[in-house]
BALO-483880 format. One record per residue: residue number from 1; residue in three letters; x, y, z of N, C-alpha, C in turn. Coordinates in steps of 0.001 Angstrom, whole numbers, padded with zeros to 6 digits. Each point is the difference from the previous one (the first is absolute). Layout:
<recs>
   nr  rest    neast   nnorth      nup   caeast  canorth     caup    ceast   cnorth      cup
  NUM   Ala        X        Y        Z        X        Y        Z        X        Y        Z
...
</recs>
This chain:
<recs>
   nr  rest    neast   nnorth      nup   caeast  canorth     caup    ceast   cnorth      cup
    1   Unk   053676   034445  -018764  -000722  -000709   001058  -000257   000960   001168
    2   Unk  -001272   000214   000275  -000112   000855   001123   000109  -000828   001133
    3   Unk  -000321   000318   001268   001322  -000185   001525  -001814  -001379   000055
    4   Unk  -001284   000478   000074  -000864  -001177  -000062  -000170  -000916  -000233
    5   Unk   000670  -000429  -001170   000194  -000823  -001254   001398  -000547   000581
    6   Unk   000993   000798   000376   000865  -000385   000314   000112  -001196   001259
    7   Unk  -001377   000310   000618  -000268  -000619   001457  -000495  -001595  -000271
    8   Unk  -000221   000421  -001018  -001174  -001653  -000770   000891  -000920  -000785
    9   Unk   001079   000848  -000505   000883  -000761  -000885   001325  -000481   000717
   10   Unk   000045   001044   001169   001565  -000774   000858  -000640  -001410   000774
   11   Unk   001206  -001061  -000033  -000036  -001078   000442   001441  -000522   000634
   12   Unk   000456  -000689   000934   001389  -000327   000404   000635  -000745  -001072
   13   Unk   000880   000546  -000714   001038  -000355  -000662   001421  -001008   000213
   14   Unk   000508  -001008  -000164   001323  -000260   000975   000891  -000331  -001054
   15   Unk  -000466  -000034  -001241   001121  -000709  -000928  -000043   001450  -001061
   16   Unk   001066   000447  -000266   000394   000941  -001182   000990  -000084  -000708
   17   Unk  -000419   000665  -001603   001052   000135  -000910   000987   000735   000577
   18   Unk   000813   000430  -001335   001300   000080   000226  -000225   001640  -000372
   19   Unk  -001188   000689  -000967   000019   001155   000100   000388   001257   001318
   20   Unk   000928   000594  -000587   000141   001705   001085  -000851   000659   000379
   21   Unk  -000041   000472   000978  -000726   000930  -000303   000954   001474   000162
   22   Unk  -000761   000627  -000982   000832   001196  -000657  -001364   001060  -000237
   23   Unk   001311   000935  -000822  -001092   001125  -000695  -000526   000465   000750
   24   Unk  -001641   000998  -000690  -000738   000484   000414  -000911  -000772   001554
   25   Unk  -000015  -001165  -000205  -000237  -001248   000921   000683   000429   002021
   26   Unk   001302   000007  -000535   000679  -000052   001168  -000004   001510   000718
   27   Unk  -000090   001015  -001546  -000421   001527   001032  -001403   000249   000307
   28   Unk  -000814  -001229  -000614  -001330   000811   000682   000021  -001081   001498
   29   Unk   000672  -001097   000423  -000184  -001037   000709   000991   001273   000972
   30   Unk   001057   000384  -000441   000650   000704   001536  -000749   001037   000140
   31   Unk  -000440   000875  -001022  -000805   001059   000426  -001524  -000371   001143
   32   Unk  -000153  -001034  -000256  -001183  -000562   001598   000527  -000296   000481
   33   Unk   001064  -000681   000245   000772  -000091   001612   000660   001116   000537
   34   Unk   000454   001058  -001005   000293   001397   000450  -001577   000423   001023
   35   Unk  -000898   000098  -000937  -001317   000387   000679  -000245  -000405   001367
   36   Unk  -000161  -001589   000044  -000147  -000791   001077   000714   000071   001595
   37   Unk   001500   000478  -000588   000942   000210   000951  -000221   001483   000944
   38   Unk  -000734   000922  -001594  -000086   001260   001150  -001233   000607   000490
   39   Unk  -000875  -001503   000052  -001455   000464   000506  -000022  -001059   001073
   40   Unk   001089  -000855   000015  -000276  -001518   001123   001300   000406   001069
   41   Unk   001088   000572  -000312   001421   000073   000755   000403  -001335   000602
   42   Unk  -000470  -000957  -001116   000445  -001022  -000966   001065   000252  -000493
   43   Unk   001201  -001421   000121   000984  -000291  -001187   000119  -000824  -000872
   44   Unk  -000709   000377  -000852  -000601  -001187  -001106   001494   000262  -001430
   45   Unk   000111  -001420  -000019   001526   000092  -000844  -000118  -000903  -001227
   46   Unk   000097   000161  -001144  -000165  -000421  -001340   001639  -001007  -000100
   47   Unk   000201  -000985   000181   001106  -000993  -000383   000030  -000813  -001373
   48   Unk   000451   000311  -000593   000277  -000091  -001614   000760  -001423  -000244
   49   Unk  -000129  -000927  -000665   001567  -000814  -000512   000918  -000584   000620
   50   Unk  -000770  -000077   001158   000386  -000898   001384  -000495  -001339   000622
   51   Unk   000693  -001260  -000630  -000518  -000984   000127  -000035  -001165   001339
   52   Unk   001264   000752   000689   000053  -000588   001371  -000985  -000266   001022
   53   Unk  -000940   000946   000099  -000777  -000190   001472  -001373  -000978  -000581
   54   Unk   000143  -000375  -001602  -000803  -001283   000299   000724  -001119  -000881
   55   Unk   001203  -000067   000579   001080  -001334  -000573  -000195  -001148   001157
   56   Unk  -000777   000547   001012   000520  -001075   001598  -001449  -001506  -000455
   57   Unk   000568  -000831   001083  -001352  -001030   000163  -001119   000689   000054
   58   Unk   000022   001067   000785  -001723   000178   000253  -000446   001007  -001489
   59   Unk   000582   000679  -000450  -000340  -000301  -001548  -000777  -001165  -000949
   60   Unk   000859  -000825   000677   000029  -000802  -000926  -001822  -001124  -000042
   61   Unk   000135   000250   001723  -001196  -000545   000770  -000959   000574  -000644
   62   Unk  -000042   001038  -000043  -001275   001300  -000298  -000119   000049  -001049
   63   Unk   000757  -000814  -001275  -000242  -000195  -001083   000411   001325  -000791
   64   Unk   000828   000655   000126   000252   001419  -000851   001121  -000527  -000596
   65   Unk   000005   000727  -001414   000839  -000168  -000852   000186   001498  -000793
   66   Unk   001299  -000448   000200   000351   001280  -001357  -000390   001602   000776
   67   Unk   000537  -000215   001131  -000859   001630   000621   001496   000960   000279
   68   Unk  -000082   000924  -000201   001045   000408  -000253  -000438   001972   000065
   69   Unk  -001014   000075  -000073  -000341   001360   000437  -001044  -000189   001033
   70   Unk   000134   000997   000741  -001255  -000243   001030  -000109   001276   000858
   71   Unk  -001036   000611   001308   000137   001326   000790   000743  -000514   001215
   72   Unk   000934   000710   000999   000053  -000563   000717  -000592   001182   001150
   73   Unk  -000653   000062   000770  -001160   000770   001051   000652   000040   001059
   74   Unk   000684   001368   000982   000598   000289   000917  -001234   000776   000771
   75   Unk   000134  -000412   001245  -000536   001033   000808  -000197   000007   001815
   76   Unk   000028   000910   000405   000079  -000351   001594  -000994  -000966   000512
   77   Unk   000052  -000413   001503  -000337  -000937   000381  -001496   001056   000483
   78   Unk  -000901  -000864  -000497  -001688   000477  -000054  -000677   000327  -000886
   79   Unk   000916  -000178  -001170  -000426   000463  -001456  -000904  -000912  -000947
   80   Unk   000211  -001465   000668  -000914  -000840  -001066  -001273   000414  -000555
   81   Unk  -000861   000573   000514  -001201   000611  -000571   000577   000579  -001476
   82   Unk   000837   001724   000356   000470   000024  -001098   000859  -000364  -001293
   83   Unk   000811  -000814   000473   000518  -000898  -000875  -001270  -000657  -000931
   84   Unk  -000583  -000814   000705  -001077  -000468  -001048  -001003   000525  -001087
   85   Unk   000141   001716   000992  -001237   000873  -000885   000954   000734  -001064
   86   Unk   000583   000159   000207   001377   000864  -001098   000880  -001269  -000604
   87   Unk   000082  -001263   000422   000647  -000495  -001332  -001189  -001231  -000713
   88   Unk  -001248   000190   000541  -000662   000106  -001133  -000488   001095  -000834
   89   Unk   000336   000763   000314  -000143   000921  -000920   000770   000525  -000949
   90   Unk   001333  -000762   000328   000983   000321  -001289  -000318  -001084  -000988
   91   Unk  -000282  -001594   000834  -000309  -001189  -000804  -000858   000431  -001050
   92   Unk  -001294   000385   000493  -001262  -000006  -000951   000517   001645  -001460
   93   Unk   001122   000432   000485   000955   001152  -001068   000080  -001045  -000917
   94   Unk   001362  -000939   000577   000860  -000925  -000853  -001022  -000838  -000722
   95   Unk  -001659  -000644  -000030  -000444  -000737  -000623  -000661   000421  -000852
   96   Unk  -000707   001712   000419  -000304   000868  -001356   000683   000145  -001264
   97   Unk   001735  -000220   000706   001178   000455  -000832   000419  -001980  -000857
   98   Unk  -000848  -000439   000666  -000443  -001453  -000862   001735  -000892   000828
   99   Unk  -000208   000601   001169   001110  -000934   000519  -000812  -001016   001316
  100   Unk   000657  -000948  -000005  -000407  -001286   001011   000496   000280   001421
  101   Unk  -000652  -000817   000994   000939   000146   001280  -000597  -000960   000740
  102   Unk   000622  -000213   001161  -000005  -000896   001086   000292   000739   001332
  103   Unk  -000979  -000021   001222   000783   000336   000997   000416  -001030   000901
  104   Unk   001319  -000001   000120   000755  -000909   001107   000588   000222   001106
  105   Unk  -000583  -000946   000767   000315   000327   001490   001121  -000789   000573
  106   Unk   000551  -001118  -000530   001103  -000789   000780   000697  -000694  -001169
  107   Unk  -000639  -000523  -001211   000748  -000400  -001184   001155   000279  -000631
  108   Unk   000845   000848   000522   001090   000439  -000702   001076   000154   001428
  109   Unk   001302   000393  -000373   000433   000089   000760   000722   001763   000660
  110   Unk  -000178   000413   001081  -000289   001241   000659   001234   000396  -000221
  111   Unk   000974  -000568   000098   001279   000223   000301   000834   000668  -001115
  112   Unk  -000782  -000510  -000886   000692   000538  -001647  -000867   000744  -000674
  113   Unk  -000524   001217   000846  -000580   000613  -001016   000541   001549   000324
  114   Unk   000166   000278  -000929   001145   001636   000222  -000558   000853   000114
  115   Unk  -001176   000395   001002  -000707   001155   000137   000444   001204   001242
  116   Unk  -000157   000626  -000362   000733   001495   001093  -000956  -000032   000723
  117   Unk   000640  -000011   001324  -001128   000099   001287   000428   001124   000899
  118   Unk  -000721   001065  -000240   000319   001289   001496  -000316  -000365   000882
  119   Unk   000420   000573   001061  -000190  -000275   001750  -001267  -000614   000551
  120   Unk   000265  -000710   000547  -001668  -000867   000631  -000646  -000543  -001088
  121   Unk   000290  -000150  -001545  -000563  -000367  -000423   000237  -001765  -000419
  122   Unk  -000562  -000768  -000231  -000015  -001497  -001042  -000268  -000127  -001046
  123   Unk   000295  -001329  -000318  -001117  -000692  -000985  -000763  -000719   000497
  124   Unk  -001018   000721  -000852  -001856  -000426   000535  -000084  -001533  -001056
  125   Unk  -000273   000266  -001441  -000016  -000737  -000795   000641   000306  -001568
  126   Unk   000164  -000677  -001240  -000164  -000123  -000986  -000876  -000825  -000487
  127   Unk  -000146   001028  -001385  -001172  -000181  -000780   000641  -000571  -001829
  128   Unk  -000210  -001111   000063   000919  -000281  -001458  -000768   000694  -001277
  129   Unk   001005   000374  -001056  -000782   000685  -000952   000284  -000236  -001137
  130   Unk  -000499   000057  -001185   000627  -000363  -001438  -001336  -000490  -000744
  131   Unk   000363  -000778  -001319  -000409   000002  -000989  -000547  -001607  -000064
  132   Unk  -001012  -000374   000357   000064  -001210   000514  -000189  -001046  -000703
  133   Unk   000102  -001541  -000455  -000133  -000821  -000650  -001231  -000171  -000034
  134   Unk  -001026   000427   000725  -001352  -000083   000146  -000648   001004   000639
  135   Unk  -001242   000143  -000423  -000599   001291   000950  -000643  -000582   001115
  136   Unk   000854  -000560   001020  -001287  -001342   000992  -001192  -000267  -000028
  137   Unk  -000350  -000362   000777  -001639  -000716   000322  -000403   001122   001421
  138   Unk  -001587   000081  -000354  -000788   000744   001160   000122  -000801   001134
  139   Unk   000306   000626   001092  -000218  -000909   001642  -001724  -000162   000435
  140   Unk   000240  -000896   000464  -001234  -000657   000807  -000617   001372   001126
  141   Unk  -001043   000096   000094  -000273   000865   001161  -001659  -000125   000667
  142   Unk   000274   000938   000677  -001250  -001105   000986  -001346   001085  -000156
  143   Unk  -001141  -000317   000356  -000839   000984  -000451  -000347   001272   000750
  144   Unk  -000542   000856  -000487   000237   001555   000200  -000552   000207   001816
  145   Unk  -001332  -000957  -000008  -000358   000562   001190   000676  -001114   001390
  146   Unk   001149  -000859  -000236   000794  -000247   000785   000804   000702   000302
  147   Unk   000316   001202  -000517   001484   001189   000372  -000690   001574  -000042
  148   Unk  -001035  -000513   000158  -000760   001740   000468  -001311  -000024   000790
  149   Unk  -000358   001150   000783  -001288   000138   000466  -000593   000990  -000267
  150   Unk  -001077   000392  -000099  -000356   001847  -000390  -001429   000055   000731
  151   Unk  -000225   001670   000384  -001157  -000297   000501  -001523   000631  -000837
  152   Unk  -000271  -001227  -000073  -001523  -000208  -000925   000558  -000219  -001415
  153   Unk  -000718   000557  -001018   000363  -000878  -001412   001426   000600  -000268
  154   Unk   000449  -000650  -001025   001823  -000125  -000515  -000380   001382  -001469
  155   Unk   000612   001352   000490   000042   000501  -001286   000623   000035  -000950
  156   Unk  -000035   000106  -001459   000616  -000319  -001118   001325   000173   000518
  157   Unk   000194   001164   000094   001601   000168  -000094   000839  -000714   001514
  158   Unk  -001069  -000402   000823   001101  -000856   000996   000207  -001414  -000472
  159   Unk  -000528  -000588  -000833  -000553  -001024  -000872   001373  -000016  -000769
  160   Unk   000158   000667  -000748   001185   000358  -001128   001144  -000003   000656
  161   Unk   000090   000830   001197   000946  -000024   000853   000686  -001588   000817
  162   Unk  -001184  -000329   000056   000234  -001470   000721   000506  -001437  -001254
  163   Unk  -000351   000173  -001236   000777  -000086  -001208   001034   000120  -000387
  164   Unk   000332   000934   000129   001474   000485  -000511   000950  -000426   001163
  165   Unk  -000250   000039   001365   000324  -000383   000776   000465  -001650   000306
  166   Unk  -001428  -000779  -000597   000163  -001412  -000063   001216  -000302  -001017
  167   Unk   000516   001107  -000627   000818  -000705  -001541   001694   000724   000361
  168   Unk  -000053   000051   001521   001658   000254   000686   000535  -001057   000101
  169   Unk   001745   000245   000240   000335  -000910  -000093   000062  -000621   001684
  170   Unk   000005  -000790   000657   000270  -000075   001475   000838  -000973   000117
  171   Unk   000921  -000152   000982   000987  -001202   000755  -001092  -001591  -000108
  172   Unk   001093  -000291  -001192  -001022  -001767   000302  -001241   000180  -000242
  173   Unk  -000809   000816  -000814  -001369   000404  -000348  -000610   000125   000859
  174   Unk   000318   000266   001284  -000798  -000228   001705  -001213   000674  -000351
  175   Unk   000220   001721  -000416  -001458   000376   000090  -000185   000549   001655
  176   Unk   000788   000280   000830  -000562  -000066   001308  -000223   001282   000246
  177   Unk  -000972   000701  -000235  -000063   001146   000174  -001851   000486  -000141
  178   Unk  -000007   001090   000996  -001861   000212  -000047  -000199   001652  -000428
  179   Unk  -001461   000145  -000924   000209   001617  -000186  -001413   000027   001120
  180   Unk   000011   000895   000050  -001487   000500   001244  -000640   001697  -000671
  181   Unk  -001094  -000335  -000616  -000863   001494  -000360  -001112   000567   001169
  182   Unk  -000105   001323   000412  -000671  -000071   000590  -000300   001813  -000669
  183   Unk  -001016   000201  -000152  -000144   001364  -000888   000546  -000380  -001351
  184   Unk   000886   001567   000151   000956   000088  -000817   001689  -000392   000513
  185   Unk  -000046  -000366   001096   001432  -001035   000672   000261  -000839  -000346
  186   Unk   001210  -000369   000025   000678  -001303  -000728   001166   000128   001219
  187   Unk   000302  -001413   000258   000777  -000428   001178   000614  -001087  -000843
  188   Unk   000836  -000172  -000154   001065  -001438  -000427   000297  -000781   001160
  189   Unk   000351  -001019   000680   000949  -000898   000873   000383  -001073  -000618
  190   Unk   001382   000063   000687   000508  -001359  -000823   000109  -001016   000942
  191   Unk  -000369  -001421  -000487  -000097  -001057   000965   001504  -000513   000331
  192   Unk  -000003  -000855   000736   001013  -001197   000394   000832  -000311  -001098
  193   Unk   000939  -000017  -000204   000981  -001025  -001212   001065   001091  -000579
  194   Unk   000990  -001011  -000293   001273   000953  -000806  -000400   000663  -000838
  195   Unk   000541   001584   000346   000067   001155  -000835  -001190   000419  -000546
  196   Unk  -000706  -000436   001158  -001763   000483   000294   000158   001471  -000303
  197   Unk   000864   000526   001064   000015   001569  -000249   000273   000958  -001841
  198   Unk   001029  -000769  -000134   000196   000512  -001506  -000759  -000739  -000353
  199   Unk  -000361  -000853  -000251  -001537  -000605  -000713  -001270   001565  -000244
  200   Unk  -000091   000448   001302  -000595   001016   000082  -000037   001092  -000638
  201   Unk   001403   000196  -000035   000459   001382  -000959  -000507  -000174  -001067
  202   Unk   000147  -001199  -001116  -000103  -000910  -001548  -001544   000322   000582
  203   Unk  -001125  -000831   000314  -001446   000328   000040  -000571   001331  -000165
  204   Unk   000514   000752   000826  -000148   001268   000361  -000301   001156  -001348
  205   Unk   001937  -000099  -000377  -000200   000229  -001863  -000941  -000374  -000530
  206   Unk  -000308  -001115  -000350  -001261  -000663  -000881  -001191   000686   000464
  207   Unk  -000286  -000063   001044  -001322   000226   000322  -000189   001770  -000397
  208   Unk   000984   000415   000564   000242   001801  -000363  -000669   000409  -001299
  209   Unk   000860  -001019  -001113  -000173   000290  -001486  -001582  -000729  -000823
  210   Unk  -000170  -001150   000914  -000999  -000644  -000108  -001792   000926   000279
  211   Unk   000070   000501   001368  -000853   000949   000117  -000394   001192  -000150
  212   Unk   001607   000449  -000510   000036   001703   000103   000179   001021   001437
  213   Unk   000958   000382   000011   000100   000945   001003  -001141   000880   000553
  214   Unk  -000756   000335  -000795  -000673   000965  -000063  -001294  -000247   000764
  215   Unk  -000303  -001668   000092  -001254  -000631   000501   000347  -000269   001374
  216   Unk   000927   000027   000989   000325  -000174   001428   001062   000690   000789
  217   Unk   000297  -000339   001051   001098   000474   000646   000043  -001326   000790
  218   Unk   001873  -000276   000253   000239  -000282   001098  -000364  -000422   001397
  219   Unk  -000400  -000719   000887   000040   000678   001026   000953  -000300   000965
</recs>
């Protein structure tokens, strides 16, 4: 499965088998969070066989079952952008590698999850992961020229970009977020609402891989 395909075929997952993950699986899954960690200064942490941090009510609320592997995402305070852009980018690894996921923001419980935190750093979020009883359902999303503006006609590849983009995952499917073309510029902002900012990071990715690097910059 290439990382494109991978973008079309991931969906939020909450219920999983009982399969490991192992093998070749689990070294190519740490070998991208190795990556991730030393291009983001990110602490992105692979938790294996650990069923506690979604044993609580709000588990139970959020409807997850059976989760028991998942990432758990450390990083200083200002990092949400990257958090979102680097642990989707390990996600869309793990679904090439034909694994499921979920990202969760309050469903589990914080307290029980055994991740190493260096100085100044937290937990941002976990991302549940595994083998899932289902490959979910596509989210609802709103149409292209409600979350972008460009100036004069829309070219192919900002088009594609704004695609791949529509098929992130966001907090509560909000969506709150605007791209802006002007040339060859691309401006992201993220609107109003929880974890708008890492929302941003997750779009950002998509749109990156969606348009190609090669067709814009930043601004």
């Amino acid at each position: 499965m290439t990382i494109m395909e991978a973008i079309e075929a991931r969906h939020a997952v909450r219920a999983y088998t009982d399969r490991k993950i192992d093998g070749e699986i689990e070294t190519a899954l740490r070998q991208a969070i190795e990556d991730a960690n030393r291009e983001s200064g990110l602490h992105i942490q692979l938790i294996c066989d650990e069923p506690k941090a979604f044993d609580g009510m709000m588990a139970h609320y959020g409807n997850f079952k059976n989760c028991c592997n998942y990432l758990a995402i450390a990083g200083k305070p200002g990092s949400d952008e990257a958090v979102g852009y680097y642990g989707e980018k390990v996600v869309l690894t793990a679904q090439a590698l034909e694994l499921n996921s979920c990202w969760v923001a309050m469903s589990y419980s914080k307290g029980k999850v055994p991740c190493e935190l260096s100085s100044g750093e937290k937990l941002q979020i976990v991302i549940a992961l595994g083998y899932g009883e289902t490959q979910g359902i596509p989210h609802k999303s709103k149409p292209i020229e409600a979350l972008c503006k460009t100036d004069g006609s829309m070219p192919a590849w900002f088009k594609a970009g704004m695609e791949a983009a529509l098929l992130a995952p966001t907090a509560m499917n909000q969506q709150k977020f605007c791209f802006t073309l002007k040339d060859s510029i691309v401006s992201a902002k993220a609107g109003l609402g929880f974890y708008a900012k890492m929302d941003l990071g997750i779009v950002k990715y998509h749109f990156e891989l969606g348009a190609g690097k090669n067709n814009f910059k930043w601004a």
